[in-house]
Kinemage of the C-alpha trace (Angstrom):
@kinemage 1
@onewidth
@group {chain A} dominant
@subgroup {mainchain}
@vectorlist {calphas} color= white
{ca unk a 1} P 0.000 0.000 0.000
{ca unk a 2} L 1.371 3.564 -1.252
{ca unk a 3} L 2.044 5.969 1.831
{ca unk a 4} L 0.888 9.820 1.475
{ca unk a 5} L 4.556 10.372 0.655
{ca unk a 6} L 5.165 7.547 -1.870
{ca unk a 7} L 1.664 8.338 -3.703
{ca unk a 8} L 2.726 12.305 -3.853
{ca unk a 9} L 5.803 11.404 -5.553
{ca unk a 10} L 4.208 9.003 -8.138
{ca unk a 11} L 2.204 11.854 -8.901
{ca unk a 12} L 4.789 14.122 -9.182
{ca unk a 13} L 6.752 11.917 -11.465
{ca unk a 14} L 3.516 11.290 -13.296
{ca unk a 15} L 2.926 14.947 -13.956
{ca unk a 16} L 6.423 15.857 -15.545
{ca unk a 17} L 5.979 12.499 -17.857
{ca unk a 18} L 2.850 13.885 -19.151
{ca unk a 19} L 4.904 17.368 -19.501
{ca unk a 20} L 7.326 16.077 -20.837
{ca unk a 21} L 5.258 13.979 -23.768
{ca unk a 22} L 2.591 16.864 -24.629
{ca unk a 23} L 3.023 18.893 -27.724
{ca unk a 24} L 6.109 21.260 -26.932
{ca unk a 25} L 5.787 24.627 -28.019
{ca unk a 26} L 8.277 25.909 -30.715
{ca unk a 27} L 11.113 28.213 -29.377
{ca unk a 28} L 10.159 30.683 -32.352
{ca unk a 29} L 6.721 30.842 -31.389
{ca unk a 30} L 6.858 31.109 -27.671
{ca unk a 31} L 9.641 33.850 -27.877
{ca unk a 32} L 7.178 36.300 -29.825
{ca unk a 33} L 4.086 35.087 -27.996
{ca unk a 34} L 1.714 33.765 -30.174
{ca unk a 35} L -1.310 31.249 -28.879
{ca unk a 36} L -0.333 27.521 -29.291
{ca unk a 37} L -3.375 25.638 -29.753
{ca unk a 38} L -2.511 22.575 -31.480
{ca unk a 39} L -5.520 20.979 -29.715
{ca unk a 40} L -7.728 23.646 -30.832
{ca unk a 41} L -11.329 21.423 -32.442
{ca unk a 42} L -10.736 19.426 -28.933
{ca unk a 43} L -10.795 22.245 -26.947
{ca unk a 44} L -13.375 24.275 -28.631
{ca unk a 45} L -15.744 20.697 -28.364
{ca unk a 46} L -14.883 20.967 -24.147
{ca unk a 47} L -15.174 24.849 -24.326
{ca unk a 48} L -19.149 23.992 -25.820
{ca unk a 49} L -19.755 21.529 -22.833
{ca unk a 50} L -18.464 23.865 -20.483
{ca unk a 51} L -20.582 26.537 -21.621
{ca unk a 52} L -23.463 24.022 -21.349
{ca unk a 53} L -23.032 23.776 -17.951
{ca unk a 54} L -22.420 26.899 -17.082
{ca unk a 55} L -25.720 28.562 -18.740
{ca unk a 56} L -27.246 25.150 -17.202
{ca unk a 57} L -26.305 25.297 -13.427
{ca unk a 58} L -23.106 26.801 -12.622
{ca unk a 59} L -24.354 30.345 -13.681
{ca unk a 60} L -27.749 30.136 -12.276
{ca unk a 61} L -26.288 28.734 -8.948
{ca unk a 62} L -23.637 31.184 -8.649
{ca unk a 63} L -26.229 34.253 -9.113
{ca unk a 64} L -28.824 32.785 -6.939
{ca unk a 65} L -25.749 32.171 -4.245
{ca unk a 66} L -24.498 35.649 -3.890
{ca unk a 67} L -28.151 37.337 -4.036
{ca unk a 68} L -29.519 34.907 -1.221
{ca unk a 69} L -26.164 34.646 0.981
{ca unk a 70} L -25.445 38.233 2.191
{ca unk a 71} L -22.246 39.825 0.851
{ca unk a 72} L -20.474 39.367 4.570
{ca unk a 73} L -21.362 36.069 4.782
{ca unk a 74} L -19.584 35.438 1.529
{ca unk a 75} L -16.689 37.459 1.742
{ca unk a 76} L -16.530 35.540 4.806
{ca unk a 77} L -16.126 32.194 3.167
{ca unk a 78} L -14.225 33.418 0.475
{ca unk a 79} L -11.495 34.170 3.388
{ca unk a 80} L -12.150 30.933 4.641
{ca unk a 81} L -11.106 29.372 1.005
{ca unk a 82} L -7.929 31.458 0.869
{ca unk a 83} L -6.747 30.230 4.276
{ca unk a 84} L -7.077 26.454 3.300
{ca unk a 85} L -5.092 27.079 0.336
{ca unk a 86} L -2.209 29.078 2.470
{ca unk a 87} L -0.075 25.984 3.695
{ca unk a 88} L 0.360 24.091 -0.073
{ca unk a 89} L 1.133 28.115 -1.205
{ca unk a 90} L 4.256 28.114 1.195
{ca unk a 91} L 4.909 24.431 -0.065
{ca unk a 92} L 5.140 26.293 -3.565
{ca unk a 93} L 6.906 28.944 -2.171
{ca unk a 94} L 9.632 26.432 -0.384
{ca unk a 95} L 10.194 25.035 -4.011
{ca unk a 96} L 9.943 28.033 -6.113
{ca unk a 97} L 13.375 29.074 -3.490
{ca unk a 98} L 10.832 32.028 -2.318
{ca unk a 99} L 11.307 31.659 1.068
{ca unk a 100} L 10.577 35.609 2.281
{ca unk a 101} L 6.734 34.841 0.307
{ca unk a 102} L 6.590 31.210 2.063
{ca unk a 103} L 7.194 32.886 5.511
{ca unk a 104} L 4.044 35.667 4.637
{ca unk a 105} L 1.968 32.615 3.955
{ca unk a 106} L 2.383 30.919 7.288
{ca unk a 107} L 2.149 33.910 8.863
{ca unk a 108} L -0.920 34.455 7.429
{ca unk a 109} L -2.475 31.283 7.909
{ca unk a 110} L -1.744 30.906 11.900
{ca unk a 111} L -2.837 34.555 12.343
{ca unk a 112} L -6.504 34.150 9.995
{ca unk a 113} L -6.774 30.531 11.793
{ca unk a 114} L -6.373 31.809 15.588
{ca unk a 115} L -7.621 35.533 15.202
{ca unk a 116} L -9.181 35.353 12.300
{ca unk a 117} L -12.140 32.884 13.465
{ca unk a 118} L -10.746 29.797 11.602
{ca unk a 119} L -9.664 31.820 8.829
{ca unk a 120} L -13.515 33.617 8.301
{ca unk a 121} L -12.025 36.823 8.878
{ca unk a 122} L -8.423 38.485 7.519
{ca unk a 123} L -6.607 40.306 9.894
{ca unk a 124} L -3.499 39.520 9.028
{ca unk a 125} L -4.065 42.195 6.536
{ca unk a 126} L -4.334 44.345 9.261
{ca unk a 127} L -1.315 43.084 10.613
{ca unk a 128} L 0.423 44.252 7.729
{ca unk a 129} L 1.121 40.868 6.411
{ca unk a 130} L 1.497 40.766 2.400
{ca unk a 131} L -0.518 38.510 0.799
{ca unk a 132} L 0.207 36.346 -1.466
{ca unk a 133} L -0.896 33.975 -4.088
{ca unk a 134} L 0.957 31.264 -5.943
{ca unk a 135} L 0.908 27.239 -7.614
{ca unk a 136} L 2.336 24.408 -8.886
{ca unk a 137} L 2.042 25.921 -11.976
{ca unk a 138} L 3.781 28.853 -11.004
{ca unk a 139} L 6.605 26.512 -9.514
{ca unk a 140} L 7.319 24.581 -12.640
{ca unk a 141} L 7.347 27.998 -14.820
{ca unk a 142} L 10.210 28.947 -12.050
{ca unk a 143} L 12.048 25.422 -12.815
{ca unk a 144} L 12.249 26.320 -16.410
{ca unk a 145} L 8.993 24.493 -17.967
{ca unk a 146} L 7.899 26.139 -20.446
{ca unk a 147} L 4.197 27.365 -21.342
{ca unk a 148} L 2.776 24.210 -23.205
{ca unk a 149} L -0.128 24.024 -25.184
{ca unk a 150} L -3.327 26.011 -24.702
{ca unk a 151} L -6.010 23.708 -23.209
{ca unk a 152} L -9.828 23.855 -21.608
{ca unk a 153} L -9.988 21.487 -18.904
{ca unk a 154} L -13.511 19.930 -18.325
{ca unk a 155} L -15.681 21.803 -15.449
{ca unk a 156} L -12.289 24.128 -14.966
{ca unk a 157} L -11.921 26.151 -17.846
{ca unk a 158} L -9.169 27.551 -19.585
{ca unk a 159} L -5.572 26.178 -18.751
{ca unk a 160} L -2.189 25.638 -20.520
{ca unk a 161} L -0.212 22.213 -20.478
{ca unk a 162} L 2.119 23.411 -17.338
{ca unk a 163} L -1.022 24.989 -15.401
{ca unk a 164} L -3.222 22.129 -15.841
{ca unk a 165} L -0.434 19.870 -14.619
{ca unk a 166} L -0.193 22.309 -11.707
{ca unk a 167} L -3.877 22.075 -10.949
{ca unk a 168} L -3.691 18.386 -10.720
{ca unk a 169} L -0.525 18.216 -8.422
{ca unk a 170} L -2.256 21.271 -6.140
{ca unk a 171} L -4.973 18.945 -5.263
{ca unk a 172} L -2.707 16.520 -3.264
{ca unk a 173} L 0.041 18.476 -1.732
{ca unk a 174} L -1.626 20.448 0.361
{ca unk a 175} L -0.323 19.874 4.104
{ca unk a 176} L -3.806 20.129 5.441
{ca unk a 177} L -4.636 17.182 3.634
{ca unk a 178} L -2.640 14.931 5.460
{ca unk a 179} L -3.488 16.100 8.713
{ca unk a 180} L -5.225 13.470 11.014
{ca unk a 181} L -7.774 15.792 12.248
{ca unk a 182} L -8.577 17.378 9.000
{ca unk a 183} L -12.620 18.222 9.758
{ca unk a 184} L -13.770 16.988 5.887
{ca unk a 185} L -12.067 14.996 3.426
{ca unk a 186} L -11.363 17.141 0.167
{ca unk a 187} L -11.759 20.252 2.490
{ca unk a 188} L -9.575 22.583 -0.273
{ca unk a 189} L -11.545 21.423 -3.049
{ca unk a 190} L -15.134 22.343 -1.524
{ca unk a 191} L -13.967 25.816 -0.732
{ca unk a 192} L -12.647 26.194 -4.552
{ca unk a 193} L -15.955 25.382 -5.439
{ca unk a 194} L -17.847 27.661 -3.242
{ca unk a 195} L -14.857 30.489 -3.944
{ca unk a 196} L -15.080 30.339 -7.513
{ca unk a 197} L -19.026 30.540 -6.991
{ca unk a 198} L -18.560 33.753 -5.581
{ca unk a 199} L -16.551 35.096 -8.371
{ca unk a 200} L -18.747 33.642 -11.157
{ca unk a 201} L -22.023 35.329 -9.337
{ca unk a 202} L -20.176 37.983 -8.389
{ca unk a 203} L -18.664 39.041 -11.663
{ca unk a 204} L -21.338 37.832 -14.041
{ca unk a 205} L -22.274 40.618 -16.065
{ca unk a 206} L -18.047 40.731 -16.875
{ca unk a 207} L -18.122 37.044 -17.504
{ca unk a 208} L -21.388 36.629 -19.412
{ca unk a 209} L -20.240 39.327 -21.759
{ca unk a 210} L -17.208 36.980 -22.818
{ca unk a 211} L -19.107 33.887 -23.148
{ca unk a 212} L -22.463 34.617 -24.301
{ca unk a 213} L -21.927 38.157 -26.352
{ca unk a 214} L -18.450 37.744 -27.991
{ca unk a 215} L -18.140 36.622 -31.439
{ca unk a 216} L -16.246 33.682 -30.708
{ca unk a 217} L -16.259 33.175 -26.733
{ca unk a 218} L -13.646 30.278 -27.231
{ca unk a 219} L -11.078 33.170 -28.418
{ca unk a 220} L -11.873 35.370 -26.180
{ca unk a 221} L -11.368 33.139 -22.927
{ca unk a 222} L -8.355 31.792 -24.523
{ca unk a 223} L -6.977 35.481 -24.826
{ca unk a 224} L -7.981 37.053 -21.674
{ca unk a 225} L -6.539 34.168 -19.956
{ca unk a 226} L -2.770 33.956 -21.502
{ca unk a 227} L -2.676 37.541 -21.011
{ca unk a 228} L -3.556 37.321 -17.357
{ca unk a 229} L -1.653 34.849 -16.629
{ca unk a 230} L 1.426 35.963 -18.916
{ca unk a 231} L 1.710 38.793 -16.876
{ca unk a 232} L 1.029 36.920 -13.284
{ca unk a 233} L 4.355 34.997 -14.255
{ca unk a 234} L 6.336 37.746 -15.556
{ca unk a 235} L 6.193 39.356 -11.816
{ca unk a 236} L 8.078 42.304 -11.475
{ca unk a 237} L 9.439 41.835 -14.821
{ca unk a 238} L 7.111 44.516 -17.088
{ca unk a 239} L 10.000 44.326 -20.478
{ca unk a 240} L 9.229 40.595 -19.977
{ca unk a 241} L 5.589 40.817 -20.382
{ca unk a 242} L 5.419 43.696 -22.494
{ca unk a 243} L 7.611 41.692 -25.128
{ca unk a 244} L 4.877 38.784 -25.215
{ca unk a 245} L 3.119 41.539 -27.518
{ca unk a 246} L 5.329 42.941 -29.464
{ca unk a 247} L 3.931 44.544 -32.561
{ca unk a 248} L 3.508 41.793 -35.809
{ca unk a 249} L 3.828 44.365 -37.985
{ca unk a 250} L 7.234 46.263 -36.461
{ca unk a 251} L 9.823 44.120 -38.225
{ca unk a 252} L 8.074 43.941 -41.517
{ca unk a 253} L 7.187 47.506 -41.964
{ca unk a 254} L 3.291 46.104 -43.050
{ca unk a 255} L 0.811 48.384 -42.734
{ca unk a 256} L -1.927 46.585 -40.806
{ca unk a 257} L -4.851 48.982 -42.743
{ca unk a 258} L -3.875 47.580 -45.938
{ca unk a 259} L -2.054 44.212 -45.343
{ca unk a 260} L -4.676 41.269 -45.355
{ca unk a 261} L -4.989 39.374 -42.058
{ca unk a 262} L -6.039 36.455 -39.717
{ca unk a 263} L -9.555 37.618 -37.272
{ca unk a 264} L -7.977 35.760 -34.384
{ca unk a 265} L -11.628 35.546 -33.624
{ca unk a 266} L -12.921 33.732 -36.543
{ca unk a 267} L -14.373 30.435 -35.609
{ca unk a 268} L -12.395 28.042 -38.218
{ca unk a 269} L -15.424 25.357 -37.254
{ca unk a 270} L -17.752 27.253 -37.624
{ca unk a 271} L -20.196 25.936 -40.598
């Protein structure tokens, strides 16, 4: 029988073999910052289910959650989501070589746990304790891995090769998950859920204008996602980020208002 320790590591070594066989990104491409979707008619066929369920019962549940619940109550649990998550940050932190960052997140995670009310309340912040926010995904961009493929995950939504990977590993190396009096099994997972509730009801007029009033919502998502996260990596680093979108037409000398060009939000699917 696999111990906690044994089965983390299998995972681990699982998760860099399917890095390390997934469609690898051409230095070229990744250097001027174009979208690598070589899965594109797979993703686009998830990106329709995932809209199905959203318009279904994730956007309908999320609306009638923050209209019923009063806005205390969830900024309350939202809190309460971010503490869980604080201990596998500083395990991030401890292998990303941060360990300044990993320091704020214990801090912040005995100080929300004890004062805070079991983490329902933030004073830390009042404390003056930075906060922070960090992954697996984060870690292996850090260790060199590059970007990867684009990908939709089912149920999760947009996602690249390396933060997918990063997803999956987050869910199991979480310290409070191995702790023997750990109230609920899957504790981190349920107060994802309930967190990313929030946001979705929260936030819906923003998010039902990219999925239900774009042209081509499957762009758009794709888009607004690299960007975001593009520049969560890049840190501190602006020239970094700011040369992910460097202008097509600079070395050429094309004039956009005359040259013919790809709509990067033409469906190619579409009938």
């Amino acid at each position: 029988m696999l111990t906690s320790s044994s089965f983390v590591r299998s995972l681990a070594l699982a998760a860099f073999a399917a890095l390390s066989a997934c469609a690898t990104q051409p230095p070229e491409t990744a250097a001027r910052g174009e979208i690598f979707d070589p899965y594109e008619r797979t993703n686009r066929s998830i990106h329709r289910f995932n809209l199905g369920v959203d318009r279904v019962l994730f956007r309908p549940a999320a609306k009638g959650y923050v209209s019923v619940i009063p806005e205390p109550m969830v900024t309350s649990f939202n809190h309460f989501a971010e503490n869980i998550s604080l201990p596998g940050q500083a395990v991030d932190y401890l292998l990303q070589g941060k360990p300044r960052e990993m320091g704020y997140a214990l801090a912040r995670f005995v100080i929300n746990s004890t004062v805070g009310f079991a983490g329902l309340a933030d004073p830390a912040s009042d404390f003056r304790v930075p906060p922070v926010d960090t992954d697996f995904g984060e870690t292996l961009h850090v260790w060199g891995f590059g970007e990867g493929a684009y990908v939709e995950l089912p149920l999760y939504g947009p996602s690249t090769t390396r933060d997918a990977i990063g997803v999956v590993v987050n869910l199991f190396t979480n310290p409070i998950d191995f702790a023997p009096t750990r109230p609920v099994d899957n504790l981190g997972l349920y107060t994802e859920i309930v967190r990313r509730m929030s946001d979705r009801g929260r936030y819906s007029d923003t998010v039902d204008s990219i999925l239900y009033e774009s042209a081509d919502s499957y762009a758009q998502a794709r888009l607004i996602y690299l960007q975001n996260r593009r520049f969560e990596l890049a840190g501190d680093d602006e020239a970094a980020y700011l040369e992910l979108y460097t202008d097509p037409y600079a070395e050429t000398g094309s004039d956009p208002t005359t040259d013919p060009y790809i709509d990067p939000y033409e469906d190619p699917y579409a009938e």
